[in-house]
ROSE-4610 file (N, C-alpha, C; in Angstrom, 1 decimal, always signed):
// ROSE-4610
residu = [X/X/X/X/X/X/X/X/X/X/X/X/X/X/X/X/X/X/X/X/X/X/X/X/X/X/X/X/X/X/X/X/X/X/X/X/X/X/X/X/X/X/X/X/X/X/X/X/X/X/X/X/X/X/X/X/X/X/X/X/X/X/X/X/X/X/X/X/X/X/X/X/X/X/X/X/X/X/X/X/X/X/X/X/X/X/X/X/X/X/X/X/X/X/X/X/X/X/X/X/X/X/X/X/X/X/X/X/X/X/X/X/X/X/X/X/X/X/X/X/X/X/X/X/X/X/X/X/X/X/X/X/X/X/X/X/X/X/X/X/X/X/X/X/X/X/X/X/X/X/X/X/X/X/X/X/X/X/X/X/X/X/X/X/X/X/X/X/X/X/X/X/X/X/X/X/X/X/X/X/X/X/X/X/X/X/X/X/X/X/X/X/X/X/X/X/X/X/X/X/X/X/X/X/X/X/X/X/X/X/X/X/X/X/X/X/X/X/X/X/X/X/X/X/X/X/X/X/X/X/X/X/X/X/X/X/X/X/X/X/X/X/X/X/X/X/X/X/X/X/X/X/X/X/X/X/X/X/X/X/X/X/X/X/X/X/X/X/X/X/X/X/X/X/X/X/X/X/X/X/X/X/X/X/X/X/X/X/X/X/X/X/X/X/X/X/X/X/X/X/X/X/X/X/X/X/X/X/X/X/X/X/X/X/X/X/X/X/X/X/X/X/X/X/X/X/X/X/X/X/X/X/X/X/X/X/X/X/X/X/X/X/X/X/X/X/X/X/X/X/X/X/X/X/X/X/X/X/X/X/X/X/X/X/X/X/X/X/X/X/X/X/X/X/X/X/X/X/X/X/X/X/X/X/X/X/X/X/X/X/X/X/X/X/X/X/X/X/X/X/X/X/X/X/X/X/X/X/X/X/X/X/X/X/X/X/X/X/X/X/X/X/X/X/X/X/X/X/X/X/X/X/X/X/X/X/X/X/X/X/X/X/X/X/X/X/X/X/X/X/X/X/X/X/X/X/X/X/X/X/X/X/X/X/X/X/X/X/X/X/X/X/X/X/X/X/X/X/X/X/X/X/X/X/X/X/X/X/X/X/X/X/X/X/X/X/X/X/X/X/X/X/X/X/X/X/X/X/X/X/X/X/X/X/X/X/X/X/X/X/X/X/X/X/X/X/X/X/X/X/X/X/X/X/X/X/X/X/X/X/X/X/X/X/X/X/X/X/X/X/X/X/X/X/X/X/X/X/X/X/X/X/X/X/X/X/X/X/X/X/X/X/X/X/X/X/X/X/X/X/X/X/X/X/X/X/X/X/X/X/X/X/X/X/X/X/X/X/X/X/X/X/X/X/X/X/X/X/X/X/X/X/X/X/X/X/X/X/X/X/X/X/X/X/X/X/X/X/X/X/X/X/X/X/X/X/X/X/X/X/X/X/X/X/X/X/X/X/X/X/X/X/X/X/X/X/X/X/X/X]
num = [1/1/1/2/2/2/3/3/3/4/4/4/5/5/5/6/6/6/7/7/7/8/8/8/9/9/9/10/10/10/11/11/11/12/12/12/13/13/13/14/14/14/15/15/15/16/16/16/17/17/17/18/18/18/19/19/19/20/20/20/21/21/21/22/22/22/23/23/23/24/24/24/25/25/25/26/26/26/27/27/27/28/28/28/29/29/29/30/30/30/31/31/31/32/32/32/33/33/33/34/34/34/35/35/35/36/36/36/37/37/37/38/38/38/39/39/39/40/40/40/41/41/41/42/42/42/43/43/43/44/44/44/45/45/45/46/46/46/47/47/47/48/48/48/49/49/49/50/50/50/51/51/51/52/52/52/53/53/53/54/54/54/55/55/55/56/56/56/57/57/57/58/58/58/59/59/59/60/60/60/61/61/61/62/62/62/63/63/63/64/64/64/65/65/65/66/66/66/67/67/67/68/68/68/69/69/69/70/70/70/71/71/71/72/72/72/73/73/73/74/74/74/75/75/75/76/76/76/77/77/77/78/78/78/79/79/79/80/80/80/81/81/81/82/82/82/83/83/83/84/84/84/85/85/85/86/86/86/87/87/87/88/88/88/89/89/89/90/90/90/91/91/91/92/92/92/93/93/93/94/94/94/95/95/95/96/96/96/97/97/97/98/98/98/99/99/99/100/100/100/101/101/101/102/102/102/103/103/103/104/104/104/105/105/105/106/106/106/107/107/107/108/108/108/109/109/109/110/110/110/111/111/111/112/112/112/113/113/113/114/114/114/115/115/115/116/116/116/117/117/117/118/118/118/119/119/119/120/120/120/121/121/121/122/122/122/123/123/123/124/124/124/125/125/125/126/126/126/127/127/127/128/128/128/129/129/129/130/130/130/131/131/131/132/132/132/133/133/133/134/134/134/135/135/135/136/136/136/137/137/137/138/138/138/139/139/139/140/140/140/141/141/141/142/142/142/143/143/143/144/144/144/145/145/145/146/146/146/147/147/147/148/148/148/149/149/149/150/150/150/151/151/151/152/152/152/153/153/153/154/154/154/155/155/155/156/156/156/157/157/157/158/158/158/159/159/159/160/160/160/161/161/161/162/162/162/163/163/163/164/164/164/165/165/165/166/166/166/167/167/167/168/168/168/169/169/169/170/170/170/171/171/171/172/172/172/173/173/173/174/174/174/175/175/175/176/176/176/177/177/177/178/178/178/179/179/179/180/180/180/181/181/181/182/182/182/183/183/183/184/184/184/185/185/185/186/186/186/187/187/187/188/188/188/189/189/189/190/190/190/191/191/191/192/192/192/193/193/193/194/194/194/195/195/195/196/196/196/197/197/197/198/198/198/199/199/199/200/200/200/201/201/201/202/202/202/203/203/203/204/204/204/205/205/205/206/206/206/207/207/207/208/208/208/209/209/209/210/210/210/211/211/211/212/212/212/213/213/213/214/214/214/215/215/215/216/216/216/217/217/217/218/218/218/219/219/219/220/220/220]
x = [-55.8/-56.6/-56.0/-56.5/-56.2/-56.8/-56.2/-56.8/-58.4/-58.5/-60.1/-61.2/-60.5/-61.2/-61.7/-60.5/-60.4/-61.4/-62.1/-62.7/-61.9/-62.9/-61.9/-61.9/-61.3/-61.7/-62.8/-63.3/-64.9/-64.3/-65.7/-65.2/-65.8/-65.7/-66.0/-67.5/-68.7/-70.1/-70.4/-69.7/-69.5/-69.8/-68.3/-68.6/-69.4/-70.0/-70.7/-72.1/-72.6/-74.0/-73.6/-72.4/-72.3/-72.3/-72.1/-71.9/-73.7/-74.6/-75.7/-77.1/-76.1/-77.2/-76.8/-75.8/-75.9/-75.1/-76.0/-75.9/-74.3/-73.3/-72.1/-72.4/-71.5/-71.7/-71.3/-71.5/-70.5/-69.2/-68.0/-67.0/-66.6/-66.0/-66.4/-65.5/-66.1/-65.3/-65.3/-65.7/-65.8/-64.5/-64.1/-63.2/-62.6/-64.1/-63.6/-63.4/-62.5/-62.3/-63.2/-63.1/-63.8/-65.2/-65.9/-66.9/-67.6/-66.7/-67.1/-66.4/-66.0/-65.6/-66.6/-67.7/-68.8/-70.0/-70.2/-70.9/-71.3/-70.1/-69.7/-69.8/-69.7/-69.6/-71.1/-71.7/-73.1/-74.0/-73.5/-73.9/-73.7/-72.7/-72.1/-72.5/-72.7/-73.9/-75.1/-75.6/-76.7/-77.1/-75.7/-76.0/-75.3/-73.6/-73.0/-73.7/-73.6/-74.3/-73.6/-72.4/-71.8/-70.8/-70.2/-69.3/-68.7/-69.9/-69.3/-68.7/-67.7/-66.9/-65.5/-65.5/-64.2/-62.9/-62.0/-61.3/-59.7/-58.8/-57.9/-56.2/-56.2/-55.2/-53.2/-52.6/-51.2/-50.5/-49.1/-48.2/-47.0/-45.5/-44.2/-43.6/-43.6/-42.5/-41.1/-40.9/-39.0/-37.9/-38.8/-37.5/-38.3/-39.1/-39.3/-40.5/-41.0/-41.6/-43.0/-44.0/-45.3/-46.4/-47.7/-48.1/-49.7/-50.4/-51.8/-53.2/-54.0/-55.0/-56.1/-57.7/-58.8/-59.4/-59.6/-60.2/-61.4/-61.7/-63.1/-62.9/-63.2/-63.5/-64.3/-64.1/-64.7/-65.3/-64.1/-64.6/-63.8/-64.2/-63.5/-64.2/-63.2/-63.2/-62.2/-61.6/-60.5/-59.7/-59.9/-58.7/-57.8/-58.6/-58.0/-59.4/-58.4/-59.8/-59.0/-59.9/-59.8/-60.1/-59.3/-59.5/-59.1/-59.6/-59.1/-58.6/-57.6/-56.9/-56.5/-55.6/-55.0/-53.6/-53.3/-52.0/-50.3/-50.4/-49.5/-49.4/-50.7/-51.0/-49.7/-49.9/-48.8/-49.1/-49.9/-50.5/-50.0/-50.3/-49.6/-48.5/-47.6/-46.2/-45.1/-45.7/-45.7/-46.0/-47.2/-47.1/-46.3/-46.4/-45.4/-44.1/-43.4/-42.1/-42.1/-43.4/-42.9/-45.0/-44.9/-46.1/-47.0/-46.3/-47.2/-48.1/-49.2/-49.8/-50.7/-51.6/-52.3/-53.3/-54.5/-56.0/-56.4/-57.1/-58.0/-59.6/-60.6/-61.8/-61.9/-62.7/-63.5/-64.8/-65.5/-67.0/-67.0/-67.9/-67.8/-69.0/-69.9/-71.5/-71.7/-70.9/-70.8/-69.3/-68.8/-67.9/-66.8/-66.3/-65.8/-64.5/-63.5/-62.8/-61.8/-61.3/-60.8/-59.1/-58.3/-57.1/-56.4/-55.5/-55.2/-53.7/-53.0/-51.6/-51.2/-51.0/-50.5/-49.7/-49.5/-49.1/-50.0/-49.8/-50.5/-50.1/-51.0/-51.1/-52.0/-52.0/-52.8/-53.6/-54.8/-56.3/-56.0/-56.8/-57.1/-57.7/-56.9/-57.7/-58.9/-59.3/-60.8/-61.7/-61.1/-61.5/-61.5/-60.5/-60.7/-62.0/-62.0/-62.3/-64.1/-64.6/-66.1/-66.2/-65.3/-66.0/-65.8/-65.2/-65.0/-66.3/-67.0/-68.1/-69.1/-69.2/-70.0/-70.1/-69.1/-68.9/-70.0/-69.9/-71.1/-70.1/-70.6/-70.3/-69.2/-70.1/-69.3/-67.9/-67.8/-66.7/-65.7/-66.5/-65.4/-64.0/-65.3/-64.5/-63.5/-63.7/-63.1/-61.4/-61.8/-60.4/-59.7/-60.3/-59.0/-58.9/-59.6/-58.9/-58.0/-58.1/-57.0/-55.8/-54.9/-53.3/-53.3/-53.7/-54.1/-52.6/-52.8/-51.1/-50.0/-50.6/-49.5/-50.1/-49.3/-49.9/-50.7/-51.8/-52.8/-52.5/-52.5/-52.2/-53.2/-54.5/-55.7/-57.1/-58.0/-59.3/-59.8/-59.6/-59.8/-59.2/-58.1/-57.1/-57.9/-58.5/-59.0/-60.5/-60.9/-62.6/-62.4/-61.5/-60.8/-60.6/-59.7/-59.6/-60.6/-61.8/-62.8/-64.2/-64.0/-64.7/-64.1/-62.6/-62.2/-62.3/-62.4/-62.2/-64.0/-64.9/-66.3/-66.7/-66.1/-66.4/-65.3/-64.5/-63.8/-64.9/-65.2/-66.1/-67.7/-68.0/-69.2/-70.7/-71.1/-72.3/-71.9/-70.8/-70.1/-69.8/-69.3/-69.1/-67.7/-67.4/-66.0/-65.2/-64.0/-63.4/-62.7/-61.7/-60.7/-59.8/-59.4/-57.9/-56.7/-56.0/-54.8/-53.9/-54.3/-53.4/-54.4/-55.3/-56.1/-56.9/-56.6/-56.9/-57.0/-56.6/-56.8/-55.9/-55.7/-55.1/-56.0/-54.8/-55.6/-55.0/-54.9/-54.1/-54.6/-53.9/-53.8/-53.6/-54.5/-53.9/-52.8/-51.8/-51.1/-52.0/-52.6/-53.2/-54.3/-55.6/-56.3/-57.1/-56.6/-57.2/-58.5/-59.7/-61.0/-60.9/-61.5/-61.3/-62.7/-63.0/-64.6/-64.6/-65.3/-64.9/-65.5/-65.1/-65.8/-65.4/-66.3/-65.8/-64.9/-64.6/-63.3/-62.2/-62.3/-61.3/-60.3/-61.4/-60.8/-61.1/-61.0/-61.6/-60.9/-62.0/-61.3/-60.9/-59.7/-59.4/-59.1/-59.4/-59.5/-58.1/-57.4/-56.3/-56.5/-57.1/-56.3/-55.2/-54.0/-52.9/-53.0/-52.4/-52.2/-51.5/-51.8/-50.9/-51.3/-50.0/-50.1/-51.9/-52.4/-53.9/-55.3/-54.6/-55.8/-55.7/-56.0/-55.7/-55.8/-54.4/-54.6/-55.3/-56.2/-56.8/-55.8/-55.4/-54.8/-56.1/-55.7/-56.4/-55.4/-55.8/-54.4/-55.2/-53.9/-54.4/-55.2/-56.2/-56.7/-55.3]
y = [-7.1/-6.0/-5.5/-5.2/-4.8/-3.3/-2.2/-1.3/-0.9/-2.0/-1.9/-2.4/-2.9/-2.7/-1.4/-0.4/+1.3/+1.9/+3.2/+4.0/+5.2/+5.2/+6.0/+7.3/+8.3/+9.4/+10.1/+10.8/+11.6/+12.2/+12.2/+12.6/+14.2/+14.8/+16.3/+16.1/+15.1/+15.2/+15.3/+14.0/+14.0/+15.5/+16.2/+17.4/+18.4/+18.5/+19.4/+18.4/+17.6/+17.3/+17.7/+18.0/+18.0/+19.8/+20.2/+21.5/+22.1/+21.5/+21.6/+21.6/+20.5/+19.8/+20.5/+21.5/+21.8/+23.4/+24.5/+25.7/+26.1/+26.4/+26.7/+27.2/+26.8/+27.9/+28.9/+30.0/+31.1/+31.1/+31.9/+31.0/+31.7/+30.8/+30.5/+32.0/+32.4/+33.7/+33.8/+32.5/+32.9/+33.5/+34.3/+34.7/+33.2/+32.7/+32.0/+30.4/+30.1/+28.4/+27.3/+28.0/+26.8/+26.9/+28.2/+28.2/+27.6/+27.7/+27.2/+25.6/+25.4/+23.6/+23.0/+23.9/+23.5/+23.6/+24.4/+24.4/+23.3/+23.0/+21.8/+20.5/+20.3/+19.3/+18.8/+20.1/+19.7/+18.8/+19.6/+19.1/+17.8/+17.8/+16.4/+15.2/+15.4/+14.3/+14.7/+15.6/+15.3/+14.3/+14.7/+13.6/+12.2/+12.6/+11.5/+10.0/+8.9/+7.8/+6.9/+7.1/+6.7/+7.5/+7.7/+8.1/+9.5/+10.4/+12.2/+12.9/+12.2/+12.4/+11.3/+10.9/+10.2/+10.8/+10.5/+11.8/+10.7/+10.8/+10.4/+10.9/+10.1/+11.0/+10.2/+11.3/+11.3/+11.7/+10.5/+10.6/+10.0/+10.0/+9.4/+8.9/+7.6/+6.4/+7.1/+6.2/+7.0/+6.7/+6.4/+6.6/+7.2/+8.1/+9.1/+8.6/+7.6/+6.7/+7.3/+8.1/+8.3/+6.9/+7.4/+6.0/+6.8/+6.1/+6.7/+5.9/+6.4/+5.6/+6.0/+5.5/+6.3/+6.6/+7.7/+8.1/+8.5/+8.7/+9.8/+11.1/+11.9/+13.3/+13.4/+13.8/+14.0/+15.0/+16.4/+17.2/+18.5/+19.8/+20.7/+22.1/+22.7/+24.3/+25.5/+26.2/+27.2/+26.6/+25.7/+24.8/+23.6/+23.1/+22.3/+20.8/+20.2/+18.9/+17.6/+17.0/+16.3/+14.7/+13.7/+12.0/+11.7/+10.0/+9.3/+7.9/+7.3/+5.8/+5.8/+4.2/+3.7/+3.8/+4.5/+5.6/+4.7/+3.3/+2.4/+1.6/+2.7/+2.2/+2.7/+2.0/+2.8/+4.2/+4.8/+6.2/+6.9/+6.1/+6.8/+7.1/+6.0/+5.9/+7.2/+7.4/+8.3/+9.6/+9.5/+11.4/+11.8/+10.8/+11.0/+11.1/+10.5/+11.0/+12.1/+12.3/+13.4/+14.0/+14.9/+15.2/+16.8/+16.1/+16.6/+15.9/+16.5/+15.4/+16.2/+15.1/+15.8/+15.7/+15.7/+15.3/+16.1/+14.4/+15.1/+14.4/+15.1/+15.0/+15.2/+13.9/+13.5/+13.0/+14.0/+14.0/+14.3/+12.6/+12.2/+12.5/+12.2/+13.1/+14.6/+15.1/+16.3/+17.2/+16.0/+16.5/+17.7/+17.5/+18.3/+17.2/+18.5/+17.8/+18.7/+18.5/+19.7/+19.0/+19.5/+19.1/+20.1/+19.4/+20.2/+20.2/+20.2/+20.0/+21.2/+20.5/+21.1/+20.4/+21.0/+20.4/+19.7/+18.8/+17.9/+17.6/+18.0/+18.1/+16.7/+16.2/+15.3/+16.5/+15.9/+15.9/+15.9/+16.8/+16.5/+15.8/+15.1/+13.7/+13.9/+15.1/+15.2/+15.1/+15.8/+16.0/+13.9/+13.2/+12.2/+11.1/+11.5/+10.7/+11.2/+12.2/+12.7/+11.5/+12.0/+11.0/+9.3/+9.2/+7.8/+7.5/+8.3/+7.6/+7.7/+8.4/+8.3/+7.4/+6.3/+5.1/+4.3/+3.1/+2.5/+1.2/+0.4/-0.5/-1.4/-1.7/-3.1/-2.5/-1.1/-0.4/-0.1/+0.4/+0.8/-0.6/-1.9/-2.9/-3.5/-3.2/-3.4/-2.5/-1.5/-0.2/-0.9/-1.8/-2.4/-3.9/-3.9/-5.4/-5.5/-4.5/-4.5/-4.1/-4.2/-4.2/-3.3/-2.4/-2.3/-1.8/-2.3/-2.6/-3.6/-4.0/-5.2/-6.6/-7.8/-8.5/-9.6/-10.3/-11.0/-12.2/-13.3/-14.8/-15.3/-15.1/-15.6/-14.7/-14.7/-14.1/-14.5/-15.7/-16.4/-15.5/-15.5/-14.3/-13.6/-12.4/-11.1/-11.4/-12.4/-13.3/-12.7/-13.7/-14.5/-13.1/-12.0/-11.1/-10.1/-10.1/-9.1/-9.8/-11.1/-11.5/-11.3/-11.7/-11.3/-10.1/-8.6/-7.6/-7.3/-8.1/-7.7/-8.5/-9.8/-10.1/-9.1/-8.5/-7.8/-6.6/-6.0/-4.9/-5.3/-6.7/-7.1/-5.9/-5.4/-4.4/-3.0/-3.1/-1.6/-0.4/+0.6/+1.8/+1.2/+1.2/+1.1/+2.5/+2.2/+3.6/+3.6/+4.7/+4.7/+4.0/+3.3/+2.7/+3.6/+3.4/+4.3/+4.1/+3.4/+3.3/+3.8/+4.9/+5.2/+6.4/+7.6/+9.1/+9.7/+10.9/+11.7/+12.3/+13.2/+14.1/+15.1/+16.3/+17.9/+18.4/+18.3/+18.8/+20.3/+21.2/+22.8/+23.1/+23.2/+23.5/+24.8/+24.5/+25.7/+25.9/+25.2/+25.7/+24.8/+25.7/+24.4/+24.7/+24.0/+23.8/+23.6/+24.1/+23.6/+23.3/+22.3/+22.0/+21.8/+21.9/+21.9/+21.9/+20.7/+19.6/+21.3/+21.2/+22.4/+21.8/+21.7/+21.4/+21.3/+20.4/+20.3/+19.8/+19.4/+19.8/+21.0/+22.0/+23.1/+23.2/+22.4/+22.6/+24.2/+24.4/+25.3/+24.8/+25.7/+25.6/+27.0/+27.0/+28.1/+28.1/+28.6/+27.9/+29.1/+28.9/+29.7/+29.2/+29.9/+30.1/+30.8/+30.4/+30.9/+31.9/+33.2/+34.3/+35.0/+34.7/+35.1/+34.6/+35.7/+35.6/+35.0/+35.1/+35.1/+34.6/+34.6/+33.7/+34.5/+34.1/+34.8/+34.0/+34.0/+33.4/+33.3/+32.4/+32.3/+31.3/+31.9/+30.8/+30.1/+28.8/+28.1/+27.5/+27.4/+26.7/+25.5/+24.4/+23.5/+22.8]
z = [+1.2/+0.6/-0.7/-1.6/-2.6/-3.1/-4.1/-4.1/-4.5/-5.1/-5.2/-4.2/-3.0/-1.9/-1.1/-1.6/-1.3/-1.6/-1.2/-1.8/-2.9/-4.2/-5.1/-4.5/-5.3/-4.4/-5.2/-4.7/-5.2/-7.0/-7.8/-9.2/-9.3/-10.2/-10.7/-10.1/-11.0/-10.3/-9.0/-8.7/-6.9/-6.5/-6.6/-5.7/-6.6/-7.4/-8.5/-7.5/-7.6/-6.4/-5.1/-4.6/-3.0/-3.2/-4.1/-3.8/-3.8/-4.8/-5.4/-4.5/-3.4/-2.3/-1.5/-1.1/+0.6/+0.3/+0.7/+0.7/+1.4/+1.1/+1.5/+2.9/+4.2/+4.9/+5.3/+6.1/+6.0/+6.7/+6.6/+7.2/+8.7/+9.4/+11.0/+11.3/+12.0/+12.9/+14.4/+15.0/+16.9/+17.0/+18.0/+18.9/+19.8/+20.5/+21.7/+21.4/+21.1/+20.5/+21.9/+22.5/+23.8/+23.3/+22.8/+22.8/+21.3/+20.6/+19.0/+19.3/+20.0/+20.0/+20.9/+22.3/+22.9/+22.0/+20.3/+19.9/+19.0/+18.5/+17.5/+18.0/+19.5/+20.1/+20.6/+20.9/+20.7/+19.7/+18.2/+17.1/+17.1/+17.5/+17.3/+17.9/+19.4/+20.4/+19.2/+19.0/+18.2/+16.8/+16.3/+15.0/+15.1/+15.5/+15.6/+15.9/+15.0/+15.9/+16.9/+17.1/+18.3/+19.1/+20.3/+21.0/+20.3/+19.8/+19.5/+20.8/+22.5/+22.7/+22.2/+21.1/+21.5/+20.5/+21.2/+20.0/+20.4/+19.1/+19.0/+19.9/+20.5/+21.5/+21.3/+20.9/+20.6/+21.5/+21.3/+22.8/+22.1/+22.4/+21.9/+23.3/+22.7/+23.6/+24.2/+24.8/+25.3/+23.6/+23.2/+21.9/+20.7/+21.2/+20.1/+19.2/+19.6/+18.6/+18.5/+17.9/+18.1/+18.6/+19.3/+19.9/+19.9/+19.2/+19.3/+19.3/+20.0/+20.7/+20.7/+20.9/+20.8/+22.6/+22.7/+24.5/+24.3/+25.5/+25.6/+26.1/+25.7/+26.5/+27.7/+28.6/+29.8/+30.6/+30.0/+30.5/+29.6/+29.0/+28.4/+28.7/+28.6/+28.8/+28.8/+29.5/+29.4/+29.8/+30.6/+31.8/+30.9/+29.9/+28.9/+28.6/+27.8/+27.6/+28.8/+29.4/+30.0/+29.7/+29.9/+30.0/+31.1/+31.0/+32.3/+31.6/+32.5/+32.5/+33.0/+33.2/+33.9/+33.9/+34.9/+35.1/+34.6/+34.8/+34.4/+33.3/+32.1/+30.8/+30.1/+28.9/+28.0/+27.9/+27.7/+27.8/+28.7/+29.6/+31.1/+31.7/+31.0/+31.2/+30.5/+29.4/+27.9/+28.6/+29.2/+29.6/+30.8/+31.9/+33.5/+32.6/+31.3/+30.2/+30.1/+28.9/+27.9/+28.2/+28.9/+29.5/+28.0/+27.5/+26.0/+25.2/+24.2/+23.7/+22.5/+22.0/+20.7/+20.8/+20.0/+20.1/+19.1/+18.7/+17.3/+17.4/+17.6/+17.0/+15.6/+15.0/+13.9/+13.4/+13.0/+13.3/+12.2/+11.5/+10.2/+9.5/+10.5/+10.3/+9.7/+10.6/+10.0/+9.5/+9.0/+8.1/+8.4/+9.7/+10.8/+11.7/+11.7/+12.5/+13.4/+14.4/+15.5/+16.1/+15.8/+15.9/+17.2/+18.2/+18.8/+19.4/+20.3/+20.8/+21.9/+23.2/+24.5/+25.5/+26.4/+27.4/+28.5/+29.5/+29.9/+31.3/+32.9/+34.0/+34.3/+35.5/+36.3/+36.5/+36.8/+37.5/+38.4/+39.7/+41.3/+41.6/+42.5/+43.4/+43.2/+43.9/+43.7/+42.4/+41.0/+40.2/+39.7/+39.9/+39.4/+40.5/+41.5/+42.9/+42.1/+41.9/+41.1/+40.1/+39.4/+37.7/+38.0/+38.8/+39.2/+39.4/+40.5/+41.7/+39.7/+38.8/+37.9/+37.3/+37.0/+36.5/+36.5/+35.6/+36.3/+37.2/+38.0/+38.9/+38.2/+37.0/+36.4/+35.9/+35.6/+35.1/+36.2/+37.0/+38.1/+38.8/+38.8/+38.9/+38.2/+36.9/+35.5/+35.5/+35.9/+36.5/+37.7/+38.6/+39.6/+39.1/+38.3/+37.6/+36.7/+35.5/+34.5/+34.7/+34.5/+34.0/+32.9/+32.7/+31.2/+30.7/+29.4/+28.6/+28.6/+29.9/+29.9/+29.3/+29.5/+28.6/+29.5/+28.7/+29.2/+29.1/+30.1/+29.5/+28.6/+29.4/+28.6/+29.1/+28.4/+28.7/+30.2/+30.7/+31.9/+33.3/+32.6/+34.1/+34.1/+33.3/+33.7/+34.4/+34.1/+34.6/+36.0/+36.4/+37.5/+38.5/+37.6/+38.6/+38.9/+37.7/+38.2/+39.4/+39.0/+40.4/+41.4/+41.2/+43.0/+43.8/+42.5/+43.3/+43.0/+42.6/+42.8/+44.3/+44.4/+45.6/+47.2/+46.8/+47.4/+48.0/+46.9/+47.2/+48.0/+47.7/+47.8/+47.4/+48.4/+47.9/+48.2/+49.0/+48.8/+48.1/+48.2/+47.7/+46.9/+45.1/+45.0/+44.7/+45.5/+45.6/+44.5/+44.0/+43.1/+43.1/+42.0/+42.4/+42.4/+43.4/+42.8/+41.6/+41.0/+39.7/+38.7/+38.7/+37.8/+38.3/+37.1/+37.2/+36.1/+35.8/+34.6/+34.2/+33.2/+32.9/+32.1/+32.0/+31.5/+30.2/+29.1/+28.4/+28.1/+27.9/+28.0/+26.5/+25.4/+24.2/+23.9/+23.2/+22.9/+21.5/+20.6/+19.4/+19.0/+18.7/+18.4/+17.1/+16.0/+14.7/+14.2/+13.9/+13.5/+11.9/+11.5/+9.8/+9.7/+8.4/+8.1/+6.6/+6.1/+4.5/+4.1/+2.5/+1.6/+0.2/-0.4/-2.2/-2.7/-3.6/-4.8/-3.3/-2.0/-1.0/-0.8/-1.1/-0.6/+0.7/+2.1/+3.0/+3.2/+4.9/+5.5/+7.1/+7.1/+8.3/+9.2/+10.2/+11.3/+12.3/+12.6/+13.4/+14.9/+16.0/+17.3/+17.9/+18.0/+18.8/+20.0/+21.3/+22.0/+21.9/+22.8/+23.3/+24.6/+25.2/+26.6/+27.3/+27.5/+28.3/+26.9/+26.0/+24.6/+23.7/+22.5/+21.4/+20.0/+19.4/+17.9/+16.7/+15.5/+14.7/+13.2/+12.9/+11.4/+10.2/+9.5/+8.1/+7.6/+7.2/+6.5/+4.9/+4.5/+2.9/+3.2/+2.4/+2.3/+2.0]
């Protein structure tokens, strides 16, 4: 790859048409960050053209090393945002360590992005034992076949092992594997950014305090 494979960055016209074509909006004031990140996320299944839950999720090896990956969102609210995997993934290994983590939504459609960082609890049996039964079939099998992280000899092993545990199951109900559940991360702060001209974006910051949350503005 060479630099002129890159995109340049935008010129004076560029943002002199971007400013010209789209009426500035007014700037964000919710109180409730759960409720302006359920509003955004809306938008977002609406225009996004693929997976407007999947959001970038950050975690550090036993030697400090950052380690990051793309998930899904599953479930969010005051309790925190929720994923699922496979508990003996690298992911997995990383939070049962250092049970902290990051997450960033990027919603390129709409020119929007939501950054966050907390601490990080398992899911109840039960809460994982629900989203499981939601899966579809071929997935659920796919979760007691994989190893996920470790390494593969060949495309054939994993064939190999989702027939056996499809004929295992035959027409049955498949249950959860125990090596695969969820986690909760609890934001201590969660960042909303939203593009604005010349890149002066803006950013919104809630912080936690005690029962509630304080709002800061930060530079672009």
């Amino acid at each position: 790859m060479s630099k002129a494979d890159i995109p340049a960055s935008p010129s004076e016209d560029d943002y002199v048409r971007q400013v010209t074509n789209a009426e500035p909006p007014p700037l964000l004031s919710a109180q409730d960050p759960f409720a302006l990140f359920a509003e955004w996320m809306k938008e977002a299944v609406a225009k996004e053209p693929n997976d407007a839950n999947g959001m970038a999720l950050a975690t550090v090896d036993e030697a400090g090393m950052p380690d990051l990956r793309m998930v899904l969102l599953k479930d969010a609210g005051p309790d925190g945002f929720v994923f699922y995997s496979n508990l003996g993934s690298a992911k997995g290994r990383q939070l049962a360590a250092n049970p902290k983590a990051a997450l960033l939504f990027h919603w390129k459609s709409l020119r929007r992005q939501v950054r966050l960082r907390g601490t990080v609890t398992p899911v109840t049996p039960e809460e994982a034992d629900a989203y499981f039964a939601t899966r579809a079939r071929p997935a659920q099998i796919g979760a007691w076949a994989s190893d996920q992280s470790q390494v593969l000899p060949n495309r054939l092993a994993l064939e190999k092992r989702i027939a056996e545990i499809g004929l295992k199951f035959g027409l049955g109900k498949v249950t959860r594997p125990p090596h695969w559940s969820g986690w909760r991360v609890r934001p201590d702060a969660i960042e909303f950014w939203r593009d604005r001209p010349f890149r002066l974006h803006e950013r919104l910051v809630f912080v936690r305090s005690g029962e509630g949350w304080t709002t800061q503005r930060l530079y672009p």
